[in-house]
C-alpha positions as CSV (number, residue, x, y, z in Angstrom):
1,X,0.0,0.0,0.0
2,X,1.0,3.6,-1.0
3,X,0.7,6.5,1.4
4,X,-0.4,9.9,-0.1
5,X,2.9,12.5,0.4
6,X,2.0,16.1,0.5
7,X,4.9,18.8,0.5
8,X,4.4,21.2,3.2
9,X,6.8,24.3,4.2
10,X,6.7,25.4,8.3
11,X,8.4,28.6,9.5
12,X,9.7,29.1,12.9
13,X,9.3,32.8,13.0
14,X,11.6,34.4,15.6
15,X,11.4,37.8,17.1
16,X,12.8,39.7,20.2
17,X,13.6,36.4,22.0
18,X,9.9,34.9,21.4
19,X,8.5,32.5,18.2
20,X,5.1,32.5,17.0
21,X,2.7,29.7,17.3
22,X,-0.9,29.6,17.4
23,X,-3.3,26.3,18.7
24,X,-4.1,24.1,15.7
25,X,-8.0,22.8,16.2
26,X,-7.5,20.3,13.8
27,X,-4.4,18.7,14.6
28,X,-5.0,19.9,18.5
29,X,-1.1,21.3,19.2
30,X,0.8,24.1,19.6
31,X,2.4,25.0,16.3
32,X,4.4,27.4,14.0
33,X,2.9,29.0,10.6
34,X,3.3,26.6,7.6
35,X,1.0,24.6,4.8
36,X,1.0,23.1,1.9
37,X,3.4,24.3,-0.7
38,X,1.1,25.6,-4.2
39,X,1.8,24.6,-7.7
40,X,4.7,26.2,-8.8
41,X,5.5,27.7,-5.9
42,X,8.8,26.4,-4.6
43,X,9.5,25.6,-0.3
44,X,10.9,28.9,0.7
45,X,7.8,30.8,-1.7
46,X,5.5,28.9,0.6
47,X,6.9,29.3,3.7
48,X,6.5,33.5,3.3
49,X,3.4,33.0,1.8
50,X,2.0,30.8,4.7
51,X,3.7,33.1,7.6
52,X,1.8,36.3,5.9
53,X,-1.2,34.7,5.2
54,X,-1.4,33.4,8.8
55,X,0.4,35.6,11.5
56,X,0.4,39.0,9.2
57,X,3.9,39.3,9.3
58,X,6.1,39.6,6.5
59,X,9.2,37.4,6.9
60,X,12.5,36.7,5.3
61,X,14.4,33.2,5.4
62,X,17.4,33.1,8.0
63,X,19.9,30.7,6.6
64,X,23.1,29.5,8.0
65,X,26.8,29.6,6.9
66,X,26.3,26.5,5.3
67,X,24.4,28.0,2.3
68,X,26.5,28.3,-0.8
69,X,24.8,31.5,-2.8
70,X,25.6,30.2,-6.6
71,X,24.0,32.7,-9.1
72,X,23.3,30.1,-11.5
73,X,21.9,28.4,-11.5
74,X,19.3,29.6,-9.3
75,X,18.9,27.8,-5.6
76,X,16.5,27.7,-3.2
77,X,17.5,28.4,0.5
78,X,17.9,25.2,2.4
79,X,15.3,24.6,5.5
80,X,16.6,24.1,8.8
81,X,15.6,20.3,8.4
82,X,13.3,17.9,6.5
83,X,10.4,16.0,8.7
84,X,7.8,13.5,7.5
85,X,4.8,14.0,9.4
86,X,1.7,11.8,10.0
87,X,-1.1,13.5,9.9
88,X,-4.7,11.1,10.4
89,X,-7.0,14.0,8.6
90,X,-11.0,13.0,9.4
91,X,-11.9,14.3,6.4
92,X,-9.2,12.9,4.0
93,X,-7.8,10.4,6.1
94,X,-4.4,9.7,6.7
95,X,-1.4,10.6,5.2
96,X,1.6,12.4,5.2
97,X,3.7,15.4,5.1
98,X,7.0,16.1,3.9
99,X,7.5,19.4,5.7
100,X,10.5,21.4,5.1
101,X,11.3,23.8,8.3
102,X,12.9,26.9,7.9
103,X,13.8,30.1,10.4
104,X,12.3,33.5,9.5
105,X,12.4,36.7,10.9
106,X,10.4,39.9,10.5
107,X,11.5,42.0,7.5
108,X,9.2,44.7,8.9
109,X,8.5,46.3,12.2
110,X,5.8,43.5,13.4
111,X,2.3,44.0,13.7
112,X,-0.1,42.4,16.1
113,X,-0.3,38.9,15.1
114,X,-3.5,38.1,14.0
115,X,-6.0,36.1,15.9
116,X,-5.2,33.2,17.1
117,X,-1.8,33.8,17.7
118,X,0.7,34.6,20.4
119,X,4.3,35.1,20.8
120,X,5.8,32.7,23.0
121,X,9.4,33.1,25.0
122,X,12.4,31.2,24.5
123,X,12.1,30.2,28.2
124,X,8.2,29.5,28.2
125,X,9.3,27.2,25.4
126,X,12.4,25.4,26.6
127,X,10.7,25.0,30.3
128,X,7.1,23.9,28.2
129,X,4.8,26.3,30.2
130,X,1.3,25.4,29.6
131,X,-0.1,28.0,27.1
132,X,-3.4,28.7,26.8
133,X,-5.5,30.3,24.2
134,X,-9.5,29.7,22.7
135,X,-10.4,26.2,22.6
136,X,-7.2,25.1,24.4
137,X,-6.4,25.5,28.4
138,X,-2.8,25.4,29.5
139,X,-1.0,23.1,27.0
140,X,2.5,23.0,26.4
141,X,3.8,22.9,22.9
142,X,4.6,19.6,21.8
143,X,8.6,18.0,22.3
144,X,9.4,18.7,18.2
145,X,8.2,22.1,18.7
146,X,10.2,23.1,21.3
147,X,13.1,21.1,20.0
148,X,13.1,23.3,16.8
149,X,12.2,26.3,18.2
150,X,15.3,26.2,20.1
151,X,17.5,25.5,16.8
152,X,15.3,27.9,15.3
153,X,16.5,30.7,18.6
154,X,20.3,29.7,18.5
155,X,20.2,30.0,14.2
156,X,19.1,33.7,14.5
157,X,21.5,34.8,17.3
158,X,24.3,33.1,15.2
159,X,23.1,34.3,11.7
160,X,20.4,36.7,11.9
């Protein structure tokens, strides 16, 4: 049996010591801006698309000394790392996703995020305080989250 792949793109978007996430009904967790990556749109397209779309905030990919910026041909920036996700969907049933995470930060002074979201600390993270919002009371983020938000914290105080 074949399972159904979908390409996805997730941003950890880091600001002023704190990372965005919102509570996911669907999936019932604590996570980071991201979706499904368009036709002919490539990852890092996606990513900003998906972090304006759902925060409001207009980002730029952080990337690490290990990008090589070739002019041709043309390259795509390189995500932090490469997960594949299960995801049991009740209305499509299960698959999964191949989800490239990246780092962003604001390009612009940031606006209120918009509903839903909140910025959480680097320590609320690490120490996984309990956050609450509507239609979730005092959940921590999950273990990947908070794994890759760190990464996500140590990638823009080294390259940001």
């Amino acid at each position: 049996m074949t399972i159904e792949r979908h390409f996805t793109a997730t941003g950890f978007v880091v600001h002023d010591g704190h990372i965005a996430l919102h509570w996911h009904p669907k999936v019932k967790k604590w996570l980071p801006p991201g979706g499904h990556i368009e036709s002919n749109e490539d990852p890092v397209q996606a990513v900003l698309r998906e972090i304006m779309e759902e925060t409001g905030v207009i980002a730029e990919v952080v990337t690490t000394d290990d990008f090589t910026d070739l002019k041709c041909p043309e390259q795509v920036k390189p995500p932090l790392t490469i997960m594949i996700e299960d995801i049991d969907d009740p209305i499509t049933g299960f698959h999964q996703h191949i989800d490239m995470i990246y780092v962003c930060q604001p390009l612009e002074p940031v606006p209120v995020l918009n509903v839903g979201w909140i910025w959480v600390s680097k320590s609320d993270l690490a120490e996984a305080i309990p956050l609450s919002s509507d239609g979730c009371a005092g959940i921590p983020p999950p273990p990947d989250v908070r794994v890759l938000g760190d990464r996500a914290f140590r990638v823009v105080e080294a390259f940001g």
